[in-house]
C-alpha positions in Angstrom: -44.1 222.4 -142.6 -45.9 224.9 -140.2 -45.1 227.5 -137.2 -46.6 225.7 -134.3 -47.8 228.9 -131.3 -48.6 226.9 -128.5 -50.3 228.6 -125.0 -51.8 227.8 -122.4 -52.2 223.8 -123.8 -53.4 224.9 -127.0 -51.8 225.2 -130.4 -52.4 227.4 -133.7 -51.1 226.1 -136.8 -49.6 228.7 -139.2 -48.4 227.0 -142.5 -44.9 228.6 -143.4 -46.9 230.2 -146.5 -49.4 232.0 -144.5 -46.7 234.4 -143.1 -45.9 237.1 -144.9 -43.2 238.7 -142.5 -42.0 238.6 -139.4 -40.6 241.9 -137.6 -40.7 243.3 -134.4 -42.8 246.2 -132.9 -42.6 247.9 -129.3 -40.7 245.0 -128.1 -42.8 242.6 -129.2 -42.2 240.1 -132.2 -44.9 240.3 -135.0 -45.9 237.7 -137.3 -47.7 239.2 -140.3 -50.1 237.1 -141.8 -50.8 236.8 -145.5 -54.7 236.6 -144.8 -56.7 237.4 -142.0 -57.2 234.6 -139.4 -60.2 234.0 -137.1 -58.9 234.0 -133.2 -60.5 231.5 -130.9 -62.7 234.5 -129.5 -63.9 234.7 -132.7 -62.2 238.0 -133.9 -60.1 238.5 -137.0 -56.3 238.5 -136.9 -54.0 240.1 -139.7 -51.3 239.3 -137.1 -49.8 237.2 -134.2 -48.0 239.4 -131.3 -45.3 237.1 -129.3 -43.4 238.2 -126.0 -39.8 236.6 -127.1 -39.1 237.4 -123.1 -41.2 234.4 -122.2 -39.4 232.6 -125.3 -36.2 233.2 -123.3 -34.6 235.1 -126.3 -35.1 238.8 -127.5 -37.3 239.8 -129.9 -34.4 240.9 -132.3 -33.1 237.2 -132.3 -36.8 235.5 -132.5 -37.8 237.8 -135.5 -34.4 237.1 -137.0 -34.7 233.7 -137.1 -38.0 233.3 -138.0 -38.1 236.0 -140.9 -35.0 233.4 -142.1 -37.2 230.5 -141.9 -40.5 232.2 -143.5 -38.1 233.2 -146.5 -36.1 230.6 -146.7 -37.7 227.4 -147.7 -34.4 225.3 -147.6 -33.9 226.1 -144.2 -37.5 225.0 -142.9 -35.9 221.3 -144.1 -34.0 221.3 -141.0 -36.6 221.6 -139.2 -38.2 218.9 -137.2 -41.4 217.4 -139.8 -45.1 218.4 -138.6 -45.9 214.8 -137.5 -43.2 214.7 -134.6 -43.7 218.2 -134.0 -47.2 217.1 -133.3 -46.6 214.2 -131.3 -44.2 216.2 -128.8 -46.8 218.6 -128.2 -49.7 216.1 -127.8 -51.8 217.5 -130.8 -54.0 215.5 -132.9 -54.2 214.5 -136.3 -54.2 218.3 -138.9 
């Protein structure tokens, strides 16, 4: 299972084992990465910042339940499985 960010029509993939924590920071929710990423711009990333405003929650509640998921393996099974996550989002083939 995986964290899907999608923006803008395109998607990152973060496997559930790539975060290491999720917390907030200046009213922003911050997904801490286990290893440095590459950004499409071609920069590295030890983190993903998301705006939970645009998400329609706070960040409080986003970085909540999403530290719950990352550390919580049990709960990730309720989660919709990658394939039909995929298809509702109109992504390929991982």
């Amino acid at each position: 299972l995986a964290l899907y960010l999608v923006q803008r029509r395109r998607a990152v993939t973060l496997p559930w084992r790539t975060v290491r924590g999720v917390g907030t920071r200046e009213g922003r929710v911050v997904i801490e990465l286990a290893q440095a990423m590459t950004t499409p711009s071609g920069e590295a990333a030890d983190e993903v910042q998301l705006d939970a405003r645009k998400l329609g929650t706070t960040p409080e509640r986003l970085a909540t339940a999403l530290e719950r998921l990352r550390a919580d393996e049990a709960a990730r099974l309720g989660l919709p499985p990658d394939d039909e996550v995929r298809r509702l989002l109109g992504l390929g083939r991982a």
